[in-house]
C-alpha positions as CSV (number, residue, x, y, z in Angstrom):
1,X,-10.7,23.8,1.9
2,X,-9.3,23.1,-1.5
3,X,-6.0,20.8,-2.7
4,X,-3.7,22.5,-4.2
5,X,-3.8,23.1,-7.9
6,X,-0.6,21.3,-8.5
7,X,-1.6,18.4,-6.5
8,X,-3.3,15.1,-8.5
9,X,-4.3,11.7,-7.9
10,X,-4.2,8.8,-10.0
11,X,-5.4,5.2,-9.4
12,X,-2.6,2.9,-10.8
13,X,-3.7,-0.5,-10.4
14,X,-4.8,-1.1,-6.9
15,X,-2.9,2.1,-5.5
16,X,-3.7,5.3,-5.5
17,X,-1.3,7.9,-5.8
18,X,-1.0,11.8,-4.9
19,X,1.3,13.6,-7.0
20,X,2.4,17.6,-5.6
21,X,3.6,18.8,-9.2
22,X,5.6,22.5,-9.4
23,X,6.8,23.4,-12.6
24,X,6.2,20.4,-14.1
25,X,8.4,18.3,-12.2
26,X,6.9,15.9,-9.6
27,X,7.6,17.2,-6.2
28,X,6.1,14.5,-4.5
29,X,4.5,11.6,-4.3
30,X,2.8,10.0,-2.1
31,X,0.6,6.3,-1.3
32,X,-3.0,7.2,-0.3
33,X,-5.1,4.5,1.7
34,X,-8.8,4.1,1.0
35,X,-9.3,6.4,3.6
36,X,-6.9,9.6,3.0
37,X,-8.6,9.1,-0.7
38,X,-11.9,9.1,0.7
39,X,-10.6,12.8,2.0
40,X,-8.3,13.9,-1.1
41,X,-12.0,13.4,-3.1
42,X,-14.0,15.7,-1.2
43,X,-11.2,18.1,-1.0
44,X,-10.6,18.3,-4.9
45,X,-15.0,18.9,-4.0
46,X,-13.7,22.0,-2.0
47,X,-15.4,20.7,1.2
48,X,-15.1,22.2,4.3
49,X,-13.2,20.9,7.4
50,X,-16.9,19.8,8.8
51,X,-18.3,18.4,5.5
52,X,-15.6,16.1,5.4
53,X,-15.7,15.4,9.0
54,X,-19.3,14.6,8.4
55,X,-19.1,12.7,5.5
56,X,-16.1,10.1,7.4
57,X,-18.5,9.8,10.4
58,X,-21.1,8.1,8.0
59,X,-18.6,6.5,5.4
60,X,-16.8,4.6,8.6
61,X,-19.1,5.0,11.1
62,X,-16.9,6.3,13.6
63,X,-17.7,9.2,16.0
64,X,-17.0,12.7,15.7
65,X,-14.2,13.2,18.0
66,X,-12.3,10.6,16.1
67,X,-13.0,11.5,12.8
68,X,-12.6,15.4,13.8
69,X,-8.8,14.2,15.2
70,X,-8.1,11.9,12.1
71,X,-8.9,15.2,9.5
72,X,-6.7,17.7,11.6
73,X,-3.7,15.3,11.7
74,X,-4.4,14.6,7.5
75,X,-4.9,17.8,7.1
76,X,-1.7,19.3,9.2
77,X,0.6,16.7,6.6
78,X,-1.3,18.1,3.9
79,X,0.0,21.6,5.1
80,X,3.4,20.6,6.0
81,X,3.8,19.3,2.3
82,X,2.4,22.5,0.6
83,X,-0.3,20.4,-0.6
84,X,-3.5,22.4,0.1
85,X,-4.4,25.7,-1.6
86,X,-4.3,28.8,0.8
């Protein structure tokens, strides 16, 4: 699973931003937690659904179900933006 290749992020002070860019005009924008940055990293990475799944089970010690729900509802507003390559 990959971002899409018009999609950024930038740390601007404390914030960190996600920018969806088509033809060079910003499309969106939109704040990132620590945790949905946590997840925009390992998807610029190209990690799979499970990697990432993986990796926020030990990052935040949750448990798999949670983290597995968490990804799929990041990862369906990822979609809904056009923010994730196909």
């Amino acid at each position: 699973m990959k971002l899409n290749g018009s999609c950024v992020i930038r740390r601007i002070g404390r914030n960190t931003i996600g920018f969806y860019i088509r033809y060079g005009q910003v499309v969106k924008i939109i704040r990132l937690n620590p945790t949905a940055e946590f997840v925009f990293r390992l998807l610029e990475k190209g990690c799979s659904r499970q990697e990432i799944v993986l990796q926020l089970v030990k990052a935040y010690n949750i448990d798999t179900a949670r983290a597995e729900e968490d990804i799929d509802v990041f990862i369906e507003a990822l979609k809904k933006h056009n923010m994730l390559a196909n």
